[in-house]
N, CA, C and O atoms as a CHARMM CRD file, in Angstrom:
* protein
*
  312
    1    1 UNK  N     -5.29500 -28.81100  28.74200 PROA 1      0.00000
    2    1 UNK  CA    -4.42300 -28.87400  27.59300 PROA 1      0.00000
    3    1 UNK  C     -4.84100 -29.99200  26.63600 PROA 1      0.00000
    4    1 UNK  O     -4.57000 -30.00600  25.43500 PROA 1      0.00000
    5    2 UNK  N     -5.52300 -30.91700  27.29200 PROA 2      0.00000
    6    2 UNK  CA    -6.15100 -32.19100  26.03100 PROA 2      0.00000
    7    2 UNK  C     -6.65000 -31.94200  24.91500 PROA 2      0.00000
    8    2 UNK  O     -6.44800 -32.45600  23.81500 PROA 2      0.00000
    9    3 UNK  N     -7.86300 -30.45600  25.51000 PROA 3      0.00000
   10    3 UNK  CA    -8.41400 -30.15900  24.03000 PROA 3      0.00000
   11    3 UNK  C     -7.59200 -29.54200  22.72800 PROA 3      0.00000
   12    3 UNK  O     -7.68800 -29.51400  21.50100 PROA 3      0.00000
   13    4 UNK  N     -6.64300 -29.02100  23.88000 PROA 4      0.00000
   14    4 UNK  CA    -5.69800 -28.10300  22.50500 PROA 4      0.00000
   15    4 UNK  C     -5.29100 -28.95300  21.37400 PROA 4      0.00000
   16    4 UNK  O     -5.37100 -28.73800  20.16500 PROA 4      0.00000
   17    5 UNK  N     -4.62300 -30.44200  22.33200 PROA 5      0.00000
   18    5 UNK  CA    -3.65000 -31.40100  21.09600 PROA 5      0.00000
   19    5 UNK  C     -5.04300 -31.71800  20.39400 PROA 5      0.00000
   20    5 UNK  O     -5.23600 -31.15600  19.31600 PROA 5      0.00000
   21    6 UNK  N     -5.96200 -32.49800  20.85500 PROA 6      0.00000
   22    6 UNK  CA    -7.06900 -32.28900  19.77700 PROA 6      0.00000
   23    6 UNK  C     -6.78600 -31.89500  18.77000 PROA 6      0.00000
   24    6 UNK  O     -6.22100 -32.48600  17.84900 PROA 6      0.00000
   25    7 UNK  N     -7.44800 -29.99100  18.88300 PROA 7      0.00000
   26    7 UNK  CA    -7.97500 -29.31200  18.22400 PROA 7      0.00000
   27    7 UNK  C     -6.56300 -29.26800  16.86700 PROA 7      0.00000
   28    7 UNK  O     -6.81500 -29.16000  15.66700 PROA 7      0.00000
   29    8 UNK  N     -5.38400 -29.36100  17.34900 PROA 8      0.00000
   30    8 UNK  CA    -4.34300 -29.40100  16.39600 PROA 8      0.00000
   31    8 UNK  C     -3.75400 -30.44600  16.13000 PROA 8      0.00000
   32    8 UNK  O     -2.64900 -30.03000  15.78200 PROA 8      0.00000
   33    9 UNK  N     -3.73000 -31.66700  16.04500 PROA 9      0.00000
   34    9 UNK  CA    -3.74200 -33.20400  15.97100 PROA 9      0.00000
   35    9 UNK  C     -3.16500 -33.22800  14.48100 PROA 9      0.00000
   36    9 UNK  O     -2.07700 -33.66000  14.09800 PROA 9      0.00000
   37   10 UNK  N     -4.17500 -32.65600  13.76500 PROA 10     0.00000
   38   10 UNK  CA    -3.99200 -33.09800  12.24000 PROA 10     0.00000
   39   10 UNK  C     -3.91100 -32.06600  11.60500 PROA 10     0.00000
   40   10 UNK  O     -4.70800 -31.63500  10.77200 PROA 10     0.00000
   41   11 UNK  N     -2.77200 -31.53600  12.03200 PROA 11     0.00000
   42   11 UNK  CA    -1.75900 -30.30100  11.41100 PROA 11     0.00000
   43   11 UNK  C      0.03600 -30.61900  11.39100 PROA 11     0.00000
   44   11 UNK  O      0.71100 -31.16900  12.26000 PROA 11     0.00000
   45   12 UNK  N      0.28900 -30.28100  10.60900 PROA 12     0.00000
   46   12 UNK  CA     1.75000 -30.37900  10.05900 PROA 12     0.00000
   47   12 UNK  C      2.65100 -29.81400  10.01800 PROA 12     0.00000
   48   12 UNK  O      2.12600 -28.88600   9.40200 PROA 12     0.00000
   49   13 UNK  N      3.77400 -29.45700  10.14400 PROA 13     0.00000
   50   13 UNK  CA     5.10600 -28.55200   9.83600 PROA 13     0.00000
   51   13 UNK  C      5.33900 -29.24600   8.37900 PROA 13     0.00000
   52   13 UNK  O      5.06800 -30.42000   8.12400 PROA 13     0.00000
   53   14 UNK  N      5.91300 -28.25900   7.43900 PROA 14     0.00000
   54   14 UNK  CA     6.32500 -28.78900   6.25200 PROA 14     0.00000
   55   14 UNK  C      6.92000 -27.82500   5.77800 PROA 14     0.00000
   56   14 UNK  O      6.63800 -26.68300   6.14000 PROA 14     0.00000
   57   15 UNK  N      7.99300 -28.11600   4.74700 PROA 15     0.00000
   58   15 UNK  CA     8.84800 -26.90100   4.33600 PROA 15     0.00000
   59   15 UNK  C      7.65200 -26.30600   3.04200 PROA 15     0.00000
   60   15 UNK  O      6.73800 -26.87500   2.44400 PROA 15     0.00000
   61   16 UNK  N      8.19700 -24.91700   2.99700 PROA 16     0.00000
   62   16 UNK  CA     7.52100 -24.16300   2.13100 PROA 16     0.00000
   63   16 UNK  C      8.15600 -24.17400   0.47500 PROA 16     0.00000
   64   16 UNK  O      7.55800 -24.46100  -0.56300 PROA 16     0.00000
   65   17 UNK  N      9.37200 -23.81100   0.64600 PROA 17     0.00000
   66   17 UNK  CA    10.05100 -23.87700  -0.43100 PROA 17     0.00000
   67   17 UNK  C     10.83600 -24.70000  -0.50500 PROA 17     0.00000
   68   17 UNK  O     11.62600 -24.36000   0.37500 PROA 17     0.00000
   69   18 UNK  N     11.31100 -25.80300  -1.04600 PROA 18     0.00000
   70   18 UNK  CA    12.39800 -27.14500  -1.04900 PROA 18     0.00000
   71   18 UNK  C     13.90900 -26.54800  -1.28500 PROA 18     0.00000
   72   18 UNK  O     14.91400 -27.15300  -0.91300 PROA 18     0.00000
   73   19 UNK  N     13.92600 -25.61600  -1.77500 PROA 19     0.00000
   74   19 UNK  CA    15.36400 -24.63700  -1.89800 PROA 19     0.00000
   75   19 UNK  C     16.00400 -24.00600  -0.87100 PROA 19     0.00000
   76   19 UNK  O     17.03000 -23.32600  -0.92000 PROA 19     0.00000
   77   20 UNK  N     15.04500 -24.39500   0.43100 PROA 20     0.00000
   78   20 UNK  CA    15.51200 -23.60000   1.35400 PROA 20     0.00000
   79   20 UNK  C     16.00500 -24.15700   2.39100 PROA 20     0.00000
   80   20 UNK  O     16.82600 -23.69700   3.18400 PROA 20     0.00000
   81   21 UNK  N     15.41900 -25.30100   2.37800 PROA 21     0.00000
   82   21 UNK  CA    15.60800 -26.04300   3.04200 PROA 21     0.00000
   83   21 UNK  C     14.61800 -26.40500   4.67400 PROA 21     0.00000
   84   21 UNK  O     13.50600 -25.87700   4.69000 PROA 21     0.00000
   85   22 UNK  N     14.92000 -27.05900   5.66500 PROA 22     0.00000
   86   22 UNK  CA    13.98500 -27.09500   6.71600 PROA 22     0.00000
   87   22 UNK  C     14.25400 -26.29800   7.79500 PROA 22     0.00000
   88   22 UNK  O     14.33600 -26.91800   8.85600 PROA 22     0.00000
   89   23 UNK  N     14.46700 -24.76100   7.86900 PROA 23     0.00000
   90   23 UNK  CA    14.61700 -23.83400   8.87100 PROA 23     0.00000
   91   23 UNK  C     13.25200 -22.93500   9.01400 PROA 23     0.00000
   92   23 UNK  O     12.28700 -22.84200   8.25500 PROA 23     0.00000
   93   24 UNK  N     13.49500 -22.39500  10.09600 PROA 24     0.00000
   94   24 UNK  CA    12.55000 -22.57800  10.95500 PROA 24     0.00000
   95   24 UNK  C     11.25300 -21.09900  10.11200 PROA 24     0.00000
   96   24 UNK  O     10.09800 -20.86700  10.46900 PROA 24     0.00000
   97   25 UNK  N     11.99800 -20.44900   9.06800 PROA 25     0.00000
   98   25 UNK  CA    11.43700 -19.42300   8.75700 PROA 25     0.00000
   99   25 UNK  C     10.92100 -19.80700   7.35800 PROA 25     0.00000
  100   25 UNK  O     10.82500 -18.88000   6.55300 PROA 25     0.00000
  101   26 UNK  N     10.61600 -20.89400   7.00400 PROA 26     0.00000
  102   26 UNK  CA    10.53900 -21.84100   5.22900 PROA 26     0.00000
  103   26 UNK  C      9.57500 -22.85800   5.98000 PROA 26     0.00000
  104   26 UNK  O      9.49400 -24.00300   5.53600 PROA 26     0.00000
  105   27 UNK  N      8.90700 -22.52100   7.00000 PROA 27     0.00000
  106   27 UNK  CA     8.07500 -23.67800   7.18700 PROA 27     0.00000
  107   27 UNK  C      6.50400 -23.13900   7.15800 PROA 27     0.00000
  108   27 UNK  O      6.19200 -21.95500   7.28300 PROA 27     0.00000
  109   28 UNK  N      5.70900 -24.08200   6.99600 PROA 28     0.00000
  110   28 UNK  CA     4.23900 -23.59800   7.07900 PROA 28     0.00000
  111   28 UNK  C      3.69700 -24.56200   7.54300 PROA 28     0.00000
  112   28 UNK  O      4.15100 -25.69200   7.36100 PROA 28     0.00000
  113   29 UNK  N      2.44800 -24.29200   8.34500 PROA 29     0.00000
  114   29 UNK  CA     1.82900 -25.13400   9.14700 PROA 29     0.00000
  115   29 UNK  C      0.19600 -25.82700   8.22200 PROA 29     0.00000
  116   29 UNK  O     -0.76500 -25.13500   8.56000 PROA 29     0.00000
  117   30 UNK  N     -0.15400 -26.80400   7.36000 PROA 30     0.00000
  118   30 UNK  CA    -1.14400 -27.08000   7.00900 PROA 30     0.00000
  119   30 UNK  C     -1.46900 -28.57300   7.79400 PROA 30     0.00000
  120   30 UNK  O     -0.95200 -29.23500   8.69300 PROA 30     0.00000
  121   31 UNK  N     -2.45200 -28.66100   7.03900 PROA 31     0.00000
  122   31 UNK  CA    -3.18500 -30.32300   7.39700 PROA 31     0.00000
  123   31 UNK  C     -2.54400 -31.17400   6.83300 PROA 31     0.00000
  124   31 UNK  O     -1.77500 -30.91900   5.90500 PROA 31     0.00000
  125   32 UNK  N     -2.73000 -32.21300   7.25100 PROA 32     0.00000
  126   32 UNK  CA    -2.32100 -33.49400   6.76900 PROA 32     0.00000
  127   32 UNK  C     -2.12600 -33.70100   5.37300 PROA 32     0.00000
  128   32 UNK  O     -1.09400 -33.90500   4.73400 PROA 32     0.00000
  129   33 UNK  N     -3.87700 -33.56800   4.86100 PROA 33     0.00000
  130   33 UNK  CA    -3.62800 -33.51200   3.59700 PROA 33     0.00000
  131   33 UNK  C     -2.73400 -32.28100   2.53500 PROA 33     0.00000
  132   33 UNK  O     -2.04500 -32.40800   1.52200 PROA 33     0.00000
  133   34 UNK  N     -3.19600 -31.00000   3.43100 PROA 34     0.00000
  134   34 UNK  CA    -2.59700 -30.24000   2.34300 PROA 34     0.00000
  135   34 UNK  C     -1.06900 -30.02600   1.92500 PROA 34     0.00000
  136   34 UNK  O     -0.46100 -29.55800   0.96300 PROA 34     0.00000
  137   35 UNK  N     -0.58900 -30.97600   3.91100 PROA 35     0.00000
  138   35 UNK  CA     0.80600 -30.75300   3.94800 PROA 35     0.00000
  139   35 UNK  C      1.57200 -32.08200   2.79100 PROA 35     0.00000
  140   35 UNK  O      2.74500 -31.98000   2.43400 PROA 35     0.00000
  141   36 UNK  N      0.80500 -33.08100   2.40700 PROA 36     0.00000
  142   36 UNK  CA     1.09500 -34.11500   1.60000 PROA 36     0.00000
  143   36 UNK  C      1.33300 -33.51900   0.49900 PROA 36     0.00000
  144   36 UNK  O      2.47200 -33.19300   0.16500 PROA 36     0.00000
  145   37 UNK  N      0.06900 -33.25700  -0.34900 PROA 37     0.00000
  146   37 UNK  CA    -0.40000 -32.08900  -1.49100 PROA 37     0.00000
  147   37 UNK  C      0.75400 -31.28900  -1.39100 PROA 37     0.00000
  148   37 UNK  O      1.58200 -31.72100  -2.19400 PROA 37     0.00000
  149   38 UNK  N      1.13200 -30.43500  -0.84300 PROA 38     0.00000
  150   38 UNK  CA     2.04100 -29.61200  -0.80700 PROA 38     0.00000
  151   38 UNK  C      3.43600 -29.94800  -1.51500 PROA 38     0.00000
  152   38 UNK  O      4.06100 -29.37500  -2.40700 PROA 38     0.00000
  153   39 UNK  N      3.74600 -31.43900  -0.54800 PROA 39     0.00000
  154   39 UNK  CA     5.21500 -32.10300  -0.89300 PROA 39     0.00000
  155   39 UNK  C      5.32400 -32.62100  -1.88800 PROA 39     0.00000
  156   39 UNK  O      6.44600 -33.00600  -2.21600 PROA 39     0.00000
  157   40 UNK  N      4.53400 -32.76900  -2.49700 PROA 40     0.00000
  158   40 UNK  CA     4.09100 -33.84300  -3.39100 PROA 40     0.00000
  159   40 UNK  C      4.48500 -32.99500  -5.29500 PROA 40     0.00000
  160   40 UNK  O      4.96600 -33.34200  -6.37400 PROA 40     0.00000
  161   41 UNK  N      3.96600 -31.94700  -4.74100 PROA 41     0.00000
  162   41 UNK  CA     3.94600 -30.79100  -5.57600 PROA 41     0.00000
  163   41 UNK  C      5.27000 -30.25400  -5.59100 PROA 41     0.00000
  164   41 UNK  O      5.68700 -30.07400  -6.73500 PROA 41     0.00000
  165   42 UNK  N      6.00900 -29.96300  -4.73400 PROA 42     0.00000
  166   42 UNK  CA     6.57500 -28.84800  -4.50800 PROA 42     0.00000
  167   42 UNK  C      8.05500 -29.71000  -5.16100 PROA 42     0.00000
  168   42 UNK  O      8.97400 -29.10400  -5.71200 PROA 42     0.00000
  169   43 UNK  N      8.01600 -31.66900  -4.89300 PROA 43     0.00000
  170   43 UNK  CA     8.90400 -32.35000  -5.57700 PROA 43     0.00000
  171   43 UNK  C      9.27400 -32.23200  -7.05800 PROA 43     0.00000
  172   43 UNK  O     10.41400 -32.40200  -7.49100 PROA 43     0.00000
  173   44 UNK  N      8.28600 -31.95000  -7.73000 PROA 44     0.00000
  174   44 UNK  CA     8.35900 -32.23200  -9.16700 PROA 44     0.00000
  175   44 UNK  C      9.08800 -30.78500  -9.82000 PROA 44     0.00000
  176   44 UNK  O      8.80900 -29.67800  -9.35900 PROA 44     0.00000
  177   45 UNK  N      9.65300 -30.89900 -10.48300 PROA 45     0.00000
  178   45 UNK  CA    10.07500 -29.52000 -11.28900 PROA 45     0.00000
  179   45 UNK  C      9.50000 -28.69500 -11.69800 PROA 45     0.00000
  180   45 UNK  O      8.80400 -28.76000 -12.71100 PROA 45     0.00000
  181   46 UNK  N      9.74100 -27.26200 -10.65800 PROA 46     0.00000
  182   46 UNK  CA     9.10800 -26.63800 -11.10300 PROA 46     0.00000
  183   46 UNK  C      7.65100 -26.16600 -10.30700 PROA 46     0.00000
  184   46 UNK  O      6.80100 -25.28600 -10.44000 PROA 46     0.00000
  185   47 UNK  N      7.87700 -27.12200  -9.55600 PROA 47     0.00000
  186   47 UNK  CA     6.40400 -27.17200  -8.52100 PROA 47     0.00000
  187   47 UNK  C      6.60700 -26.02500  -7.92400 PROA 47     0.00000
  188   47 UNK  O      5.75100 -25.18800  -8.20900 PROA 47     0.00000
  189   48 UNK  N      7.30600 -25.72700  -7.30600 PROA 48     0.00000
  190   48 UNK  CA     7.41100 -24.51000  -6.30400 PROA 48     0.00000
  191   48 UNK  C      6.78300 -23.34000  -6.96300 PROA 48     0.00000
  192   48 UNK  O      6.00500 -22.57900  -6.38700 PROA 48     0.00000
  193   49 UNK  N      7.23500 -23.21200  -8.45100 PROA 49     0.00000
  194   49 UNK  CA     7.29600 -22.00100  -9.29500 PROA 49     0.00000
  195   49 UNK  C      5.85200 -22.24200  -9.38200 PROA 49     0.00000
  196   49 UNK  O      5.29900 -21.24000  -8.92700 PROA 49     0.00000
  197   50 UNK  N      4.89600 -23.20500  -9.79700 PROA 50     0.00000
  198   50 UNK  CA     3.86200 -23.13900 -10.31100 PROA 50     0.00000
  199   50 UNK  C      3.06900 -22.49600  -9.13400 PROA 50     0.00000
  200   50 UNK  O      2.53200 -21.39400  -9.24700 PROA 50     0.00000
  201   51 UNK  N      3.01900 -23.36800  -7.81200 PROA 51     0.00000
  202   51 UNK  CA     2.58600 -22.12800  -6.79500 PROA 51     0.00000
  203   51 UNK  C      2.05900 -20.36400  -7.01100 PROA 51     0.00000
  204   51 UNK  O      1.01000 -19.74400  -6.84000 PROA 51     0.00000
  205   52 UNK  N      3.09400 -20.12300  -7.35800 PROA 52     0.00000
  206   52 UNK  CA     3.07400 -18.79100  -7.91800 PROA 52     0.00000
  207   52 UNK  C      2.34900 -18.10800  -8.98000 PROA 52     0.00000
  208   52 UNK  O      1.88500 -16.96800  -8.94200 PROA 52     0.00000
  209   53 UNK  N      2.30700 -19.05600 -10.05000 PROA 53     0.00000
  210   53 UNK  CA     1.42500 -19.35200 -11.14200 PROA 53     0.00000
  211   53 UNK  C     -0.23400 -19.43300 -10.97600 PROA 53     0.00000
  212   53 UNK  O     -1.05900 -18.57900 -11.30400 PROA 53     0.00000
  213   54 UNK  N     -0.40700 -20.46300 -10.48900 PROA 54     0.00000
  214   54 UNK  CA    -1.68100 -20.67100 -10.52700 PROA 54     0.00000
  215   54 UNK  C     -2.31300 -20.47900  -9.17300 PROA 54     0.00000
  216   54 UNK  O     -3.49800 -20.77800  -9.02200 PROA 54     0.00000
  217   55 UNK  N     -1.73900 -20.09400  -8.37800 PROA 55     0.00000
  218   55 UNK  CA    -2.29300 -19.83500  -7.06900 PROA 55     0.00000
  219   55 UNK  C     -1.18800 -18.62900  -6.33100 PROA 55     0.00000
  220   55 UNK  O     -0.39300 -18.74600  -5.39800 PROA 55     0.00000
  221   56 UNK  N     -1.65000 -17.10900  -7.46300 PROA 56     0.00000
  222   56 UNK  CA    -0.73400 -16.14600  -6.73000 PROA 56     0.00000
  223   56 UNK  C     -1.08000 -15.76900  -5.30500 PROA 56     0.00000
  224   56 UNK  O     -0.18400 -15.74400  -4.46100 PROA 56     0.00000
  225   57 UNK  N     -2.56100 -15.41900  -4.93300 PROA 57     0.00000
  226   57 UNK  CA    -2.96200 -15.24100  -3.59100 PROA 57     0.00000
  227   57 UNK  C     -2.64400 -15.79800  -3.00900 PROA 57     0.00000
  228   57 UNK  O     -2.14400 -14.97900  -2.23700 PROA 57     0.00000
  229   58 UNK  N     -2.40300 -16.90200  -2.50900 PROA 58     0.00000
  230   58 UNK  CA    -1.98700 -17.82400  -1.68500 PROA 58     0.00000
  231   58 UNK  C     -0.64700 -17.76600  -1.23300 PROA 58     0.00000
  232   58 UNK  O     -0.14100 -17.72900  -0.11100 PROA 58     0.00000
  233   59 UNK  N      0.00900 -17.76800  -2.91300 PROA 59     0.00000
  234   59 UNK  CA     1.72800 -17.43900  -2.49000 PROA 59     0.00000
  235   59 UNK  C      2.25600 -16.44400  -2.05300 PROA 59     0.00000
  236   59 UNK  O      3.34100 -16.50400  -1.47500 PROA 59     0.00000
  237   60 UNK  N      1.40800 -14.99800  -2.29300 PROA 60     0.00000
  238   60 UNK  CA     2.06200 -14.01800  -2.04900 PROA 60     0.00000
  239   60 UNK  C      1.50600 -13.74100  -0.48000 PROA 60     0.00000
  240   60 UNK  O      2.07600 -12.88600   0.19800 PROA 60     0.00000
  241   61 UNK  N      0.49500 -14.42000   0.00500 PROA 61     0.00000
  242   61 UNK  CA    -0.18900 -14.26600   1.79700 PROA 61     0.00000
  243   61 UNK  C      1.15700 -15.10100   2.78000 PROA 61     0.00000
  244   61 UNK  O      1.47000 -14.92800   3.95800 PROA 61     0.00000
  245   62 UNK  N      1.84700 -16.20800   1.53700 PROA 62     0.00000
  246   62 UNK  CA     2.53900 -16.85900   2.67600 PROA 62     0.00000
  247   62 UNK  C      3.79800 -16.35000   2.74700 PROA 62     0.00000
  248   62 UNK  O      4.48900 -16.24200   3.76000 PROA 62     0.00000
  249   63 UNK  N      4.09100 -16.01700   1.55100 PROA 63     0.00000
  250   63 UNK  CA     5.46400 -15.26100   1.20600 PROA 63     0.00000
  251   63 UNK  C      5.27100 -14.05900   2.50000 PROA 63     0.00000
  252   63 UNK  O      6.12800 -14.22900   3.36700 PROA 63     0.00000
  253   64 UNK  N      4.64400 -13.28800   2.69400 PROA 64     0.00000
  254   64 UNK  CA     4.06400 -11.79800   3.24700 PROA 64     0.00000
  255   64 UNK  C      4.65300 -12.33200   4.59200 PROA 64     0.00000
  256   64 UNK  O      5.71400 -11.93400   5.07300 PROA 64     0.00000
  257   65 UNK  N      3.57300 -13.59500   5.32200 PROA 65     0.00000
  258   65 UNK  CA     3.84800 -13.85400   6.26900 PROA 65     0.00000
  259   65 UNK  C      5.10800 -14.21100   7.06700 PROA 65     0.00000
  260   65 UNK  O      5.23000 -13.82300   8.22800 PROA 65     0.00000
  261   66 UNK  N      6.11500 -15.00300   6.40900 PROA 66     0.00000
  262   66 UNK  CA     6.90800 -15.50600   6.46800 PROA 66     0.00000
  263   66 UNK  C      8.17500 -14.58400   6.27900 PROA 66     0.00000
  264   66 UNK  O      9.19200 -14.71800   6.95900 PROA 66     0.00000
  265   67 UNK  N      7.99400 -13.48600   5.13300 PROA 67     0.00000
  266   67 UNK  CA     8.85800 -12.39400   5.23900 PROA 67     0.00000
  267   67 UNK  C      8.52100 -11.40800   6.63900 PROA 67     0.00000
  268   67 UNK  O      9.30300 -10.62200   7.17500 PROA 67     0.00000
  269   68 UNK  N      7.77900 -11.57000   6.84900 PROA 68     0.00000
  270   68 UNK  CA     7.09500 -10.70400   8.67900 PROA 68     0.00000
  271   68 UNK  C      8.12000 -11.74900   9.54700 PROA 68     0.00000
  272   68 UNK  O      9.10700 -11.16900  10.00100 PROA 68     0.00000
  273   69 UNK  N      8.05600 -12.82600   9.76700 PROA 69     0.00000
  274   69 UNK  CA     8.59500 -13.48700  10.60100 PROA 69     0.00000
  275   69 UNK  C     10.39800 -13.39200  10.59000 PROA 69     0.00000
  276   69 UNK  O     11.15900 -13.63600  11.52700 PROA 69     0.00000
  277   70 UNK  N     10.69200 -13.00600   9.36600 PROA 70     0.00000
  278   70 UNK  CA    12.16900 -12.97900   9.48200 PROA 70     0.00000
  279   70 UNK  C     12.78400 -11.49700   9.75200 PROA 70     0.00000
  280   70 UNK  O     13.74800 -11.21000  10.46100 PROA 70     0.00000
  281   71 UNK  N     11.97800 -10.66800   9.01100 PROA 71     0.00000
  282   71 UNK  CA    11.89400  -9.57200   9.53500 PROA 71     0.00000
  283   71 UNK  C     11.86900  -9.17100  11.02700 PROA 71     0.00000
  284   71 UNK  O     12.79700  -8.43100  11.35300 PROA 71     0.00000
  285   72 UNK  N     10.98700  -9.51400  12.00700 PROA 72     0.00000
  286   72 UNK  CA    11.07700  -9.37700  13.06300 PROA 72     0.00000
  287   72 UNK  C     11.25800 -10.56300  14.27600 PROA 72     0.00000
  288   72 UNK  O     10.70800 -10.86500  15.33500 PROA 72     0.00000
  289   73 UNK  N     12.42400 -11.05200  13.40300 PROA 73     0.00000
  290   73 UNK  CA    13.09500 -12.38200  14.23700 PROA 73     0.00000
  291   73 UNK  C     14.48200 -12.45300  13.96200 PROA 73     0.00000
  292   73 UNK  O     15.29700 -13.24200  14.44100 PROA 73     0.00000
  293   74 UNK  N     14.73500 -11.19400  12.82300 PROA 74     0.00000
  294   74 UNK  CA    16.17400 -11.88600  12.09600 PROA 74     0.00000
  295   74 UNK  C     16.31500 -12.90600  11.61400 PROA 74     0.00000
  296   74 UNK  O     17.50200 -13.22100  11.69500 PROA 74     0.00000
  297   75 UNK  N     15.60600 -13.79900  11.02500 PROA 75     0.00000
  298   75 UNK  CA    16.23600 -14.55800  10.29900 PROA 75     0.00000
  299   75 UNK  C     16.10300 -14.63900   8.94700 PROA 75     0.00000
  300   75 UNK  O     15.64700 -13.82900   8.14100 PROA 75     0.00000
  301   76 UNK  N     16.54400 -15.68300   8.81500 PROA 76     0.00000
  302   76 UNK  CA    16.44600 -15.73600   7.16100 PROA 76     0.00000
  303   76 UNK  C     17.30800 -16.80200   6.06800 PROA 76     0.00000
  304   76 UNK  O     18.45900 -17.04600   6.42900 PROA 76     0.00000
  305   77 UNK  N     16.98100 -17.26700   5.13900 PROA 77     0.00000
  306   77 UNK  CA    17.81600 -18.21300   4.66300 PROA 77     0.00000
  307   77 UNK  C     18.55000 -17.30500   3.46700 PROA 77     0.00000
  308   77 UNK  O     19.18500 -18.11800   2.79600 PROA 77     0.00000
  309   78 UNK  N     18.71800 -16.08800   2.96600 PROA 78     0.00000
  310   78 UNK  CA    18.66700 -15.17700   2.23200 PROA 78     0.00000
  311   78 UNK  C     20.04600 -15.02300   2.29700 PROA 78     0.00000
  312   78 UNK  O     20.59700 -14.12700   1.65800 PROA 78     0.00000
């Protein structure tokens, strides 16, 4: 099991959308840095939305994912 914490050491839980708050289906797993980047962004007005904007692929792979997970978990902040 040593190598596992390793291999995932410098990975993060972080909320996805700040509107949603910190449940368990609004979270995404990045790096350190991206999970910083992320918060950092997602603080300022409007950040969330820009996501969407300038990086639709991205938003709509996590959106996808994350709607899969509530979907077949029931949950949802919705």
């Amino acid at each position: 099991m040593r190598g596992v914490s390793k291999s995932i050491g410098h990975l993060h839980l972080t909320v996805w959308n700040p509107a949603h708050g910190d449940v368990v289906d609004n979270l995404v797993l990045l790096t350190g840095d991206e999970a910083d980047a992320h918060d950092a962004l997602v603080a300022e007005p409007g950040g969330f939305e820009s996501i969407a904007r300038n990086e639709p692929a991205y938003f709509e792979s996590v959106e996808r994912r994350l709607g899969r997970a509530r979907r077949d978990f029931k949950w949802g902040y919705y």
